[in-house]
Residue frames as a rotation matrix with the C-alpha (Angstrom) as fourth column:
UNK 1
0.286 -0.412 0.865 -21.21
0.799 0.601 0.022 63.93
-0.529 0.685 0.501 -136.36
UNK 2
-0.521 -0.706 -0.479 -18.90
0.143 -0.626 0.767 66.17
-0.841 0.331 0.427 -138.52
UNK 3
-0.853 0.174 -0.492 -20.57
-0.517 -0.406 0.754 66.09
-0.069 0.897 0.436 -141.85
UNK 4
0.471 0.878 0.084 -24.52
-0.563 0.372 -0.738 64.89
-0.679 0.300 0.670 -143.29
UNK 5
-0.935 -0.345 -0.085 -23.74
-0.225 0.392 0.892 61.78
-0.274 0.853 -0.444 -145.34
UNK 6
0.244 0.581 -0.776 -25.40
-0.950 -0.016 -0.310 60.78
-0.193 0.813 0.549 -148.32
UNK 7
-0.148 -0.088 0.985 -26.28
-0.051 0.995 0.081 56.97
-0.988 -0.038 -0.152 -149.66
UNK 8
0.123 0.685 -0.718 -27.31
-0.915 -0.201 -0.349 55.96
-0.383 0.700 0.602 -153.17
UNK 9
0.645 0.450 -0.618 -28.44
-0.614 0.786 -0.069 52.40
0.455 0.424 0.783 -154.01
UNK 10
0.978 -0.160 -0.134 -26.10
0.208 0.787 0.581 51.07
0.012 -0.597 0.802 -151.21
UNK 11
0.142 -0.957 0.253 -23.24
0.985 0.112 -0.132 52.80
0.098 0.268 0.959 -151.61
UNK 12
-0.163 -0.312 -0.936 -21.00
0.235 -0.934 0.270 56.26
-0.958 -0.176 0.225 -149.50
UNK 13
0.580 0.303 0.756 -21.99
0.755 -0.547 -0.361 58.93
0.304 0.781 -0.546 -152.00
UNK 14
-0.035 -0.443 0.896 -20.99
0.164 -0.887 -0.432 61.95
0.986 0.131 0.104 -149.89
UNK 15
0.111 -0.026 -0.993 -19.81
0.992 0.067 0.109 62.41
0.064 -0.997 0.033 -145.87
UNK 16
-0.713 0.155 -0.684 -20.43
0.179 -0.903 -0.390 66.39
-0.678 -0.400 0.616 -146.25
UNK 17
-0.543 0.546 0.638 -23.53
0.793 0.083 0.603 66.51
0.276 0.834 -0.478 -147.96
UNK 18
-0.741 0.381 0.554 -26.01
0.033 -0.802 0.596 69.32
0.671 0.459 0.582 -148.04
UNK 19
-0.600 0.583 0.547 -28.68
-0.755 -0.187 -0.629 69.92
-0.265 -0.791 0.552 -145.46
UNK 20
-0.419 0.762 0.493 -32.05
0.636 0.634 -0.440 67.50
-0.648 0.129 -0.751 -145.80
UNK 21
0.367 0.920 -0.135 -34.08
0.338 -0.268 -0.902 70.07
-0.867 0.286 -0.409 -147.01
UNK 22
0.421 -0.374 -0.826 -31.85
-0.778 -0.617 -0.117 71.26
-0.467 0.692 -0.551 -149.81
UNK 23
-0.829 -0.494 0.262 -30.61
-0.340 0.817 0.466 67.74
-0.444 0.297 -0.845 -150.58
UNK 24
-0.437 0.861 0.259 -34.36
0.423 0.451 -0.786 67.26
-0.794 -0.234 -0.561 -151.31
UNK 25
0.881 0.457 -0.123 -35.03
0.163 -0.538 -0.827 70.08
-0.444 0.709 -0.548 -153.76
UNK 26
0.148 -0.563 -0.813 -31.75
-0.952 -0.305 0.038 69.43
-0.269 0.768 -0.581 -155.76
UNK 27
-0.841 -0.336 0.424 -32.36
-0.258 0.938 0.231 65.69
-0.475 0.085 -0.876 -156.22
UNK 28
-0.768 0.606 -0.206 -35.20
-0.116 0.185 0.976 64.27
0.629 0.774 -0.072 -158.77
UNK 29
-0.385 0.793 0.471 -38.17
-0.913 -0.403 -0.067 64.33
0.137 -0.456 0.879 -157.55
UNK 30
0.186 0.518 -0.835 -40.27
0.094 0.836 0.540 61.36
0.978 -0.179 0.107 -155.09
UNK 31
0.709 0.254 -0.658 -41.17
0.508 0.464 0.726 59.71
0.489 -0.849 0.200 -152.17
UNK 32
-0.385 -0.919 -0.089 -40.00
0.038 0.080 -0.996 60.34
0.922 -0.387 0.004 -149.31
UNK 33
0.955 0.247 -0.164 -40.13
0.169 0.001 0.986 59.86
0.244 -0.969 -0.041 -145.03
UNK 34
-0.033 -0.995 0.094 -38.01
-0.242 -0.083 -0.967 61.15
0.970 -0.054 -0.238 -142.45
UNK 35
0.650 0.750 -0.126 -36.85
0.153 0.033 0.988 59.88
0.745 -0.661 -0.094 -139.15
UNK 36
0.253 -0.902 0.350 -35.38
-0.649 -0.426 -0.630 59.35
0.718 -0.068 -0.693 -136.51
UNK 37
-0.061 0.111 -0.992 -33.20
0.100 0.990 0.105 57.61
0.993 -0.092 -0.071 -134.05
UNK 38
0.745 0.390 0.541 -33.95
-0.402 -0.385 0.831 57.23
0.532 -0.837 -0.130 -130.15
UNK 39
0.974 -0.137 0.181 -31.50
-0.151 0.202 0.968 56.21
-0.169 -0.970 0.176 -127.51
UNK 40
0.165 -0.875 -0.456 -28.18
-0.658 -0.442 0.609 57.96
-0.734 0.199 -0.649 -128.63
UNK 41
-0.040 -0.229 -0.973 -28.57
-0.966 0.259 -0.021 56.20
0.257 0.938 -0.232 -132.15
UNK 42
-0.887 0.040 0.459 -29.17
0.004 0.997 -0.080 52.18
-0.461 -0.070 -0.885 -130.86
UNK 43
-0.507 0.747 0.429 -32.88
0.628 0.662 -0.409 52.20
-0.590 0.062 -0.805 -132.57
UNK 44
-0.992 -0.113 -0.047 -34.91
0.077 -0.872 0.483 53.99
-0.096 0.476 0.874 -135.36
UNK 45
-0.791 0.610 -0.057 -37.91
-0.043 -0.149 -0.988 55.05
-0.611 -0.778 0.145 -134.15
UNK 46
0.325 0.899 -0.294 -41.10
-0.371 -0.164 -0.914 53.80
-0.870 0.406 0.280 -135.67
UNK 47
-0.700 -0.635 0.328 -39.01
-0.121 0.558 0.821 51.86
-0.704 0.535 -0.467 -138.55
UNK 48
-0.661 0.469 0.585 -41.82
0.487 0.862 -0.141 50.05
-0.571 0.192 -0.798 -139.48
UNK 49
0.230 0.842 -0.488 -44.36
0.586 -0.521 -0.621 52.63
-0.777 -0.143 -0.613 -139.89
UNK 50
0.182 -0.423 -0.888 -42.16
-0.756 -0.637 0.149 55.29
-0.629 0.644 -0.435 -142.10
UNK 51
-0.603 -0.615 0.508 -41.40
0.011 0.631 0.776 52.23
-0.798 0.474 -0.374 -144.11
UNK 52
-0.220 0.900 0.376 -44.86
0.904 0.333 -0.268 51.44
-0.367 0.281 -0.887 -145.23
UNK 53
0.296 0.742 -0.602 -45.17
0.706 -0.594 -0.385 55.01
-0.643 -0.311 -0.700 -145.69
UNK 54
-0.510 -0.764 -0.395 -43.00
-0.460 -0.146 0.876 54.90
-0.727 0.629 -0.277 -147.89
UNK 55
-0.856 0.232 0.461 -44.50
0.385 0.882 0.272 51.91
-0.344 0.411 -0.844 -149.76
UNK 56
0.111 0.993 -0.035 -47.70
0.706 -0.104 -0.700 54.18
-0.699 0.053 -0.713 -149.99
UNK 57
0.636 0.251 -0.729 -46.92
-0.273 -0.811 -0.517 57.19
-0.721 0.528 -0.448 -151.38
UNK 58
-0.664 -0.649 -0.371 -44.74
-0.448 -0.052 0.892 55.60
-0.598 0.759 -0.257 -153.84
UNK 59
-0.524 0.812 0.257 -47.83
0.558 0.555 -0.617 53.80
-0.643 -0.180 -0.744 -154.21
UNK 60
0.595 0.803 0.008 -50.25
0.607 -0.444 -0.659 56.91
-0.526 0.397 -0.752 -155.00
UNK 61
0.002 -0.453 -0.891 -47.17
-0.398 -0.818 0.415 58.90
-0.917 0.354 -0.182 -157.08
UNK 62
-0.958 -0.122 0.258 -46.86
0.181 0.442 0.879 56.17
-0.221 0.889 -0.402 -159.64
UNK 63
-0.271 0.822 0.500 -50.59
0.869 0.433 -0.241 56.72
-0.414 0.369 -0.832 -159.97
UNK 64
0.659 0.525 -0.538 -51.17
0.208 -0.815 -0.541 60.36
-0.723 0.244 -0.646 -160.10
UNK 65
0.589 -0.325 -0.740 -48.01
-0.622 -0.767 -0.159 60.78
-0.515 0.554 -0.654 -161.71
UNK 66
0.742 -0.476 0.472 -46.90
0.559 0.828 -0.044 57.68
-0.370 0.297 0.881 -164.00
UNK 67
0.574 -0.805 0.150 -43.75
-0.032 -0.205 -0.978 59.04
0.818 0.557 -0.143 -165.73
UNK 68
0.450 -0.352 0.821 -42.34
-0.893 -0.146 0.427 59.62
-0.030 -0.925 -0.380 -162.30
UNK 69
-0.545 -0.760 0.354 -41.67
-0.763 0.625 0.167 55.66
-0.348 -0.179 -0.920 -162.10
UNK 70
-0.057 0.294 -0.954 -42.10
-0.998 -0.043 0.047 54.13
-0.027 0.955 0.296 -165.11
UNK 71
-0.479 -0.291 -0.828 -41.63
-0.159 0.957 -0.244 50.63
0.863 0.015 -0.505 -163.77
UNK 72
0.396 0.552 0.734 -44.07
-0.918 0.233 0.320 49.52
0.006 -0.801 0.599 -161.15
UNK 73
-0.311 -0.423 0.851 -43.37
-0.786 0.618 0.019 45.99
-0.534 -0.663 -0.525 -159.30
UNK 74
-0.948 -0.200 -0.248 -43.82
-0.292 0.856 0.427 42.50
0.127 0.477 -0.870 -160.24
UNK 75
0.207 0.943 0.260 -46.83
-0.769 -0.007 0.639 41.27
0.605 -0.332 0.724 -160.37
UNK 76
0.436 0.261 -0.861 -47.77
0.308 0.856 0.415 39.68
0.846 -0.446 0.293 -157.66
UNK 77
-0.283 -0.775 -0.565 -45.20
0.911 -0.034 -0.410 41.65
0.299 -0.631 0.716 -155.51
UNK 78
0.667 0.634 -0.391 -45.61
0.745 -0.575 0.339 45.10
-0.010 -0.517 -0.856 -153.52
UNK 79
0.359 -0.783 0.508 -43.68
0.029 -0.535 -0.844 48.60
0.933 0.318 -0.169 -153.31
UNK 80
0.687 -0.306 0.660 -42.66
-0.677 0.060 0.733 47.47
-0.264 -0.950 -0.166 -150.02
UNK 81
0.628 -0.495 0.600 -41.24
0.487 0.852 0.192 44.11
-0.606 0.172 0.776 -151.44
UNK 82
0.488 -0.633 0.600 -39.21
0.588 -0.269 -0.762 46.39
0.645 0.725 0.241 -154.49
UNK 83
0.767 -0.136 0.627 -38.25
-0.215 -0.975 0.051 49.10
0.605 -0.174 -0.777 -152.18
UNK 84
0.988 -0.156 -0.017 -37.28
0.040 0.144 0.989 47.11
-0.152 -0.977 0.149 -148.56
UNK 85
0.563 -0.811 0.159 -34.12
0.780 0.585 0.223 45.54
-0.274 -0.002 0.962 -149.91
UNK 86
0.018 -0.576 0.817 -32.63
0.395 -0.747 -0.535 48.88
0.918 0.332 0.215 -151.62
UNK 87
0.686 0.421 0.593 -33.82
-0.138 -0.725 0.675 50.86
0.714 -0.545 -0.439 -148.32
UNK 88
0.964 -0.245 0.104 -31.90
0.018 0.450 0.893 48.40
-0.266 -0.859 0.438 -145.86
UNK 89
0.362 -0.888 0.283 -28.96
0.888 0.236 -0.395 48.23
0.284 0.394 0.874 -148.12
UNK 90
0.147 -0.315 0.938 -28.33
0.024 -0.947 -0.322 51.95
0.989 0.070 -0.131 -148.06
UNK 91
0.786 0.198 0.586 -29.08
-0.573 -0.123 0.810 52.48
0.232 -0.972 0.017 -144.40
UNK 92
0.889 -0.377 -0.259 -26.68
0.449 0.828 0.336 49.42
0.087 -0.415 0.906 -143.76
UNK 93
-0.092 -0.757 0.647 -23.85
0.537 -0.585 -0.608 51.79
0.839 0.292 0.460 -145.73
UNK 94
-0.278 -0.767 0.579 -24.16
0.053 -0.614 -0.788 54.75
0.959 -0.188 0.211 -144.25
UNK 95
0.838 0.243 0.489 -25.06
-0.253 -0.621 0.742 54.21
0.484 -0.745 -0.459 -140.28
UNK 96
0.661 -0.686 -0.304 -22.10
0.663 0.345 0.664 53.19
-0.351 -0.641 0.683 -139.07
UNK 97
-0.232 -0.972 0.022 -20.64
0.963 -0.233 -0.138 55.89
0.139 -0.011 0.990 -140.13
UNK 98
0.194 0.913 0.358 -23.17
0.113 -0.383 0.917 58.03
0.974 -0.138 -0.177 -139.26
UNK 99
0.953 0.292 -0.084 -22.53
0.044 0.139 0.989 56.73
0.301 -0.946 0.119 -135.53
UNK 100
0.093 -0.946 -0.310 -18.54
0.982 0.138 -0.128 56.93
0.164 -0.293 0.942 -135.74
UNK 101
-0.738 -0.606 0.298 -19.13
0.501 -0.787 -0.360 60.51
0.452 -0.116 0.884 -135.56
UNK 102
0.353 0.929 0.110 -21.91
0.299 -0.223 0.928 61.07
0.887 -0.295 -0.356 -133.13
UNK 103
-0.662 -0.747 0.058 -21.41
-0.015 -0.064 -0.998 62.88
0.749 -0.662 0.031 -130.22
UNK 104
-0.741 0.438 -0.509 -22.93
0.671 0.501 -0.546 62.33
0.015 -0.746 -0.665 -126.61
UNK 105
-0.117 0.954 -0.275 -27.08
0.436 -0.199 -0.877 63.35
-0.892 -0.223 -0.393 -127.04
UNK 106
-0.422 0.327 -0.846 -27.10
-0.907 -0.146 0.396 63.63
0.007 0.934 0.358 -130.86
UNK 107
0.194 0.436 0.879 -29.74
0.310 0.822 -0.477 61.38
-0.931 0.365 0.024 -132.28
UNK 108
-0.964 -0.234 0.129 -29.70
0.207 -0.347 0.915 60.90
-0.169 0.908 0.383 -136.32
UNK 109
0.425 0.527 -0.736 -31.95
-0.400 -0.620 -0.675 62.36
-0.812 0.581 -0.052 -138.48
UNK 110
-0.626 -0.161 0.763 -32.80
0.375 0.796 0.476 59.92
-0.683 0.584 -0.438 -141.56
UNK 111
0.507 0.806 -0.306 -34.56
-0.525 0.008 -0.851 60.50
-0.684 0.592 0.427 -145.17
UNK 112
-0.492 -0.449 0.745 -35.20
0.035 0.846 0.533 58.50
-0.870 0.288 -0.401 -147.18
UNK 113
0.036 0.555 -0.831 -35.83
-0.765 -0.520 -0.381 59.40
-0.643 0.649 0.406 -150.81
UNK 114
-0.382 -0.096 0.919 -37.03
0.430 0.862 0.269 56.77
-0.818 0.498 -0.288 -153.84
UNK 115
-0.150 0.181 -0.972 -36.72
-0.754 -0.657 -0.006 58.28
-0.640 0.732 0.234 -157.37
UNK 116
0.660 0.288 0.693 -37.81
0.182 0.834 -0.521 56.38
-0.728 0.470 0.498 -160.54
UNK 117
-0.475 -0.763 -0.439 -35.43
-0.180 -0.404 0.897 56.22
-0.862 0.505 0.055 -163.09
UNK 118
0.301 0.830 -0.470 -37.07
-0.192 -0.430 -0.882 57.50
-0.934 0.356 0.030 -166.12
UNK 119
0.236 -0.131 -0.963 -35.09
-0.969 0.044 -0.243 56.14
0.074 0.990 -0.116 -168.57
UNK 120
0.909 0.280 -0.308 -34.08
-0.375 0.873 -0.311 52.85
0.182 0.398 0.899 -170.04
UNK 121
0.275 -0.855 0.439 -30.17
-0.860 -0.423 -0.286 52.79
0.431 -0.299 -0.852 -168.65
UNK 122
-0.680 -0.471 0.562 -31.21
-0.669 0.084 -0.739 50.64
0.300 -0.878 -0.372 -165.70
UNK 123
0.315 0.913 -0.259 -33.53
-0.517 0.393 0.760 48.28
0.796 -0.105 0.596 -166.34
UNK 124
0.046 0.178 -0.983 -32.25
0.529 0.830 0.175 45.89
0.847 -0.528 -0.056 -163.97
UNK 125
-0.357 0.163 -0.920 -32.61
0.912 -0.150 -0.381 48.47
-0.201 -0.975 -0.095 -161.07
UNK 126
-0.159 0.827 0.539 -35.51
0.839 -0.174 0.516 50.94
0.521 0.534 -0.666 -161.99
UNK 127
0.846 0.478 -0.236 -35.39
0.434 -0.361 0.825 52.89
0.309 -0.800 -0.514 -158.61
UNK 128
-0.486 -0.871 0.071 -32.71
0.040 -0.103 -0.994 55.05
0.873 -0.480 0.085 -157.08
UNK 129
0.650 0.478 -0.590 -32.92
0.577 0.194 0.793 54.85
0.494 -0.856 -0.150 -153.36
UNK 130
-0.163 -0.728 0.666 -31.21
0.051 -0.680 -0.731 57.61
0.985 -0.085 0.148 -151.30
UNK 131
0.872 0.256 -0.416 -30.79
0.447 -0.074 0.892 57.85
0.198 -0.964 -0.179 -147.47
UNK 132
-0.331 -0.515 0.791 -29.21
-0.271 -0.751 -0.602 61.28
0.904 -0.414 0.109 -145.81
UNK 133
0.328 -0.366 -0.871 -27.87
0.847 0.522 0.099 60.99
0.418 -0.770 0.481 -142.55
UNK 134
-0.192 -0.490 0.851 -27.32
-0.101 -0.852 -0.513 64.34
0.976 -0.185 0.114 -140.48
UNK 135
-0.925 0.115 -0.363 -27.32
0.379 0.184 -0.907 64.67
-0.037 -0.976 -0.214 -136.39
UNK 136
0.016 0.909 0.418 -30.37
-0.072 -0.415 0.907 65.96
0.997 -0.045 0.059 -134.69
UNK 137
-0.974 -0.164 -0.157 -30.49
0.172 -0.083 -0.982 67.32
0.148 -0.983 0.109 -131.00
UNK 138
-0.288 0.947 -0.145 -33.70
0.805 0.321 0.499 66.35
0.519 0.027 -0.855 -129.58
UNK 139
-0.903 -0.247 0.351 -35.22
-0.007 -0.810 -0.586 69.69
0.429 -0.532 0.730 -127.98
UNK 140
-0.704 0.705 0.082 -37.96
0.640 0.680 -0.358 70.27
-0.308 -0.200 -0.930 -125.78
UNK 141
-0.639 0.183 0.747 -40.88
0.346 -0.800 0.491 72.64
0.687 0.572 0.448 -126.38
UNK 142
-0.895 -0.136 -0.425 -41.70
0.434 -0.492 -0.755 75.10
-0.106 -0.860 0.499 -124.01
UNK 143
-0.423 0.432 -0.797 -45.04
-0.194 -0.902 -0.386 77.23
-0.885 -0.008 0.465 -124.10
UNK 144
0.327 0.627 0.708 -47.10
0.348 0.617 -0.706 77.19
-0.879 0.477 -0.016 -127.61
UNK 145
-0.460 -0.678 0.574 -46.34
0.748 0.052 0.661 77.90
-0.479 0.733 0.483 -130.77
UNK 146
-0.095 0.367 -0.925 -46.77
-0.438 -0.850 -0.293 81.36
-0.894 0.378 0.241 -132.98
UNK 147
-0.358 0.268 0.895 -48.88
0.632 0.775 0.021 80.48
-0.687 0.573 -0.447 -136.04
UNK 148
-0.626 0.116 -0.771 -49.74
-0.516 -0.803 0.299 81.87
-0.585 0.585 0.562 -139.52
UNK 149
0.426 0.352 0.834 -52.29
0.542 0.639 -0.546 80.42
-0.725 0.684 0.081 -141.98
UNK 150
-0.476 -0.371 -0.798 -50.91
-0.511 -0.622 0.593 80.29
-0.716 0.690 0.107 -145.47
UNK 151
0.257 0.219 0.941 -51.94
0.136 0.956 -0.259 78.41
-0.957 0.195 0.216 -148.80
UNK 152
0.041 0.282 -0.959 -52.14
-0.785 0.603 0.143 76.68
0.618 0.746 0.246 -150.98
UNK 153
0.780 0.181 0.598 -52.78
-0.403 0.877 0.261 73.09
-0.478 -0.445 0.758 -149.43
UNK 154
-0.526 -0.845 0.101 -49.82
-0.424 0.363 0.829 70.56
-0.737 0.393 -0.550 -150.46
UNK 155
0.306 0.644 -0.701 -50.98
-0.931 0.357 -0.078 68.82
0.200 0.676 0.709 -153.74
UNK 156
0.268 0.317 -0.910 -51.66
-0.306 0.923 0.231 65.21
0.913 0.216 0.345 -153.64
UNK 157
-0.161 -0.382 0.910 -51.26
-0.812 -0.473 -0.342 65.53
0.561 -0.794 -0.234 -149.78
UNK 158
0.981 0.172 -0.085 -51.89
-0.133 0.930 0.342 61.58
0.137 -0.324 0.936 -149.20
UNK 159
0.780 -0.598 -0.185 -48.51
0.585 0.801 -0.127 60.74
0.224 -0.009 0.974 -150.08
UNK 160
0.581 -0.789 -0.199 -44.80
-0.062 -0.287 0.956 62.28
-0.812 -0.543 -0.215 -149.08
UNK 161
0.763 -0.088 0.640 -43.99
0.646 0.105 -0.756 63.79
-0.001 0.991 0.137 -152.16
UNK 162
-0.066 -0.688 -0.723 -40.38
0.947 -0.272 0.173 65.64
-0.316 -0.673 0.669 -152.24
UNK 163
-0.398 0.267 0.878 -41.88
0.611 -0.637 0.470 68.45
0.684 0.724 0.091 -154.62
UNK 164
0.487 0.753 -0.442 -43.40
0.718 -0.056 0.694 69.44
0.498 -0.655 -0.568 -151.58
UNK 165
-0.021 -0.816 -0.578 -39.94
0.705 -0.422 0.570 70.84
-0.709 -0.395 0.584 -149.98
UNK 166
-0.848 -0.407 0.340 -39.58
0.524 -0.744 0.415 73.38
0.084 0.530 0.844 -152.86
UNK 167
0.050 0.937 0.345 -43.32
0.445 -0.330 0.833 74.45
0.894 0.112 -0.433 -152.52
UNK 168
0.438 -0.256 -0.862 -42.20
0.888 -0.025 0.459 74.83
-0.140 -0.966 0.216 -148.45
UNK 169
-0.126 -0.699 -0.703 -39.55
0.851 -0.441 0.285 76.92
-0.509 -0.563 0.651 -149.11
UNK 170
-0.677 0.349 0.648 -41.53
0.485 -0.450 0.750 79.59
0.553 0.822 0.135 -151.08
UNK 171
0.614 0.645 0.455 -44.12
-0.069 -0.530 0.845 79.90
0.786 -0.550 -0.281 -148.71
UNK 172
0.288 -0.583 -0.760 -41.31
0.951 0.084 0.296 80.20
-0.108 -0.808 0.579 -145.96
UNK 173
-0.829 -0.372 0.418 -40.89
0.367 -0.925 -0.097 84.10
0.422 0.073 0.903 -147.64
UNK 174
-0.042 0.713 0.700 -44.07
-0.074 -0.701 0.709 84.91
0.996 -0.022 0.082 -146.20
UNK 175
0.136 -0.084 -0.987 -43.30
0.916 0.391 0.093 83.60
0.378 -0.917 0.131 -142.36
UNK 176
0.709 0.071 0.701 -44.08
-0.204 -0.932 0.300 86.81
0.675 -0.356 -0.646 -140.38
UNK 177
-0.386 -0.875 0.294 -41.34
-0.505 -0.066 -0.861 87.43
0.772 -0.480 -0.416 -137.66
UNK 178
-0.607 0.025 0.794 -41.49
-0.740 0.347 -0.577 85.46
-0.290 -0.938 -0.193 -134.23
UNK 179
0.541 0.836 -0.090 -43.79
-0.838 0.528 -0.137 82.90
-0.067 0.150 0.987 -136.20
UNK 180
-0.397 -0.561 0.727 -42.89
-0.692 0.703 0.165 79.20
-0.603 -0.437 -0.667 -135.45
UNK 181
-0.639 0.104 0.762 -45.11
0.520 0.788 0.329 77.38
-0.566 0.606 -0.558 -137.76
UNK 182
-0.924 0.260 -0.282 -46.84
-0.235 -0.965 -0.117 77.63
-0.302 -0.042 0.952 -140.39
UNK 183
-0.400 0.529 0.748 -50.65
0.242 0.849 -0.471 76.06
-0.884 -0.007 -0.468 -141.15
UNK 184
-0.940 -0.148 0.307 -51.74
0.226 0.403 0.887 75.15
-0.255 0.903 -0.346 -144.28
UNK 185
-0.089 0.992 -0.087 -55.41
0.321 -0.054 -0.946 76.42
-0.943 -0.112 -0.314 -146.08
UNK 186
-0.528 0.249 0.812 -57.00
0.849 0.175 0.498 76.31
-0.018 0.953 -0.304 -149.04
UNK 187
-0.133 0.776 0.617 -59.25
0.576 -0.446 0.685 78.84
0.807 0.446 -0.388 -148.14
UNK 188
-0.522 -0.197 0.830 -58.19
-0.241 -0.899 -0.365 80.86
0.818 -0.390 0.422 -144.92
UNK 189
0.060 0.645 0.762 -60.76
-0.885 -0.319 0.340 78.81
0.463 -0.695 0.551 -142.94
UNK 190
0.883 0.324 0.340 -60.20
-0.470 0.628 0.620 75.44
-0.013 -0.707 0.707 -143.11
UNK 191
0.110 -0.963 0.245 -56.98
-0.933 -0.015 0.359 74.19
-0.342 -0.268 -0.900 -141.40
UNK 192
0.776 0.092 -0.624 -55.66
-0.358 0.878 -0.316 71.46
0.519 0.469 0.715 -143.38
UNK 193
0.510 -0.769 -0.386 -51.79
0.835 0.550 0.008 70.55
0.206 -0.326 0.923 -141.69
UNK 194
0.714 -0.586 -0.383 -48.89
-0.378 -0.783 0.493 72.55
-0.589 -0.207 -0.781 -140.61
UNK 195
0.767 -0.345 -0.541 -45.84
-0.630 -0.563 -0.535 73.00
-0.120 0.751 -0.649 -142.78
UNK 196
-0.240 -0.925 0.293 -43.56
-0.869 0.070 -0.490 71.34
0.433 -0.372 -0.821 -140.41
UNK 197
-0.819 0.470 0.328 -45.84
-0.117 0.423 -0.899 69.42
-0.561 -0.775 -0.291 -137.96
UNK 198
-0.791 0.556 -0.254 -48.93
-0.330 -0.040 0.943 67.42
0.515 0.830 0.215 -139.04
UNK 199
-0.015 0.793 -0.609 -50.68
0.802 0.373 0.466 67.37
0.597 -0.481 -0.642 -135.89
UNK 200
-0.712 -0.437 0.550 -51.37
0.323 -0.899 -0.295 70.17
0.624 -0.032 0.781 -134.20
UNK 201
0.088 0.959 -0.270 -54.10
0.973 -0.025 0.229 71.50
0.213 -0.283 -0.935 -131.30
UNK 202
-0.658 -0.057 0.751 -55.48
-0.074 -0.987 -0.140 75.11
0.750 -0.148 0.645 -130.64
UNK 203
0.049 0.699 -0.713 -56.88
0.898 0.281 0.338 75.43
0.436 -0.657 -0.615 -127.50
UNK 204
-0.264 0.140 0.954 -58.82
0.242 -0.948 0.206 78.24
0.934 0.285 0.217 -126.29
UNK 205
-0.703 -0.183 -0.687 -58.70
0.488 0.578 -0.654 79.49
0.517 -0.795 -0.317 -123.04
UNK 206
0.153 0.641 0.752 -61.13
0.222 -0.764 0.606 81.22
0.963 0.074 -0.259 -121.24
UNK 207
-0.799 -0.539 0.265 -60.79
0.180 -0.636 -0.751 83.55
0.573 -0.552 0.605 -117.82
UNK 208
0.226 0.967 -0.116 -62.66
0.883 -0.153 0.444 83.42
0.412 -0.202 -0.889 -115.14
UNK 209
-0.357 -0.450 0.819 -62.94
-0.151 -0.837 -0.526 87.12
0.922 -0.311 0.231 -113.13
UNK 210
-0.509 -0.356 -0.784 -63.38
0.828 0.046 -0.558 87.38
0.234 -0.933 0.271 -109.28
UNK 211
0.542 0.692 0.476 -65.66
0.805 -0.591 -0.058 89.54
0.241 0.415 -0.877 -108.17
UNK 212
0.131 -0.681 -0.720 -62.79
0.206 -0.692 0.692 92.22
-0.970 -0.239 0.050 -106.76
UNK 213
-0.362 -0.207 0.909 -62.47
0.793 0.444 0.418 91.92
-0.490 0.871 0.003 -110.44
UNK 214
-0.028 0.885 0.465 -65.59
0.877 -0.202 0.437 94.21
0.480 0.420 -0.770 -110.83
């Protein structure tokens, strides 16, 4: 696809928008999940899952950080139930055009961001909902990855907060050369996540010798 579009509350915003990660740290701060889609854009992978995960951390932001979104749901209702219908709307906008400009083995690359609106403008729609749209060539990975420990940990690292992306790209001046990720520590010992990747194994190998060896 030619350009990264941009939704807001169901409606084309921008078909040359800014990267993800910079669309992220110039937009108000919240929630967010990204994904993606599998089989040349016909399905978005895990849907269900990044939804909800959404639904959470919008969940634990309104708690840690109530100004953020000053309106919480109905009672009786969930931030899945407020969220779904903005989420689907937006998404409806902008894949299809998204997919008019895919080319053969691009998948998309989705985020979805959910900001509270902090003033009094909008009562009847409390939430902005945003969903960027940019290609993504699946690659494979070869061999293991070169690793640094840095820290700080992310704060309030339950939820998928977008403050997080400007905190990233800070500790991205300290990425020694040839390093590929980088892991996260409070304290130099214990590994909390990687920057990029939140699963991660180290595995240690060990050599046996032969006695020709000797």
């Amino acid at each position: 696809m030619a350009g990264r579009i941009v939704v807001q509350n169901g409606m084309l915003k921008n078909i040359d928008g800014p990267p993800a990660p910079l669309f992220l740290a110039s937009t108000n701060p919240g929630a967010y999940t990204t994904c993606r889609t599998g089989g040349e854009g016909s399905c978005i992978m895990l849907w269900e899952r990044h939804l909800l995960r959404l639904a959470q951390s919008l969940s634990i932001l309104a708690e840690a950080i109530p100004h953020l979104y000053p309106v919480k749901p109905r009672p009786g209702s969930t931030w899945d139930d407020a969220i779904r219908p903005l989420v689907q709307s937006s998404l409806e906008a902008g894949i299809p055009k998204a997919l008019e400009g895919r080319k053969d083995g691009e998948e998309l690359s989705i985020t979805t961001l959910v900001c509270g609106d902090s003033t009094s403008s909008k009562p009847h729609k409390p939430y902005d909902v945003y969903v960027h749209i940019s290609s993504y060539i699946p690659s494979s990975i070869s061999g293991g990855a070169q690793l640094a420990i840095v820290g700080p940990g992310r704060e309030i690292a339950s939820s998928k907060f977008s403050e997080w992306v400007r905190t990233r790209q800070s500790l991205e001046k300290f990425r020694p050369p040839l390093v590929t990720e980088l892991l996260l520590s409070n304290d130099g010992d214990r590994i909390l996540e990687g920057s990029i990747t939140n699963f991660f194994v180290v595995c240690y190998q060990t050599f046996a010798l032969s006695p020709i060896d000797f």
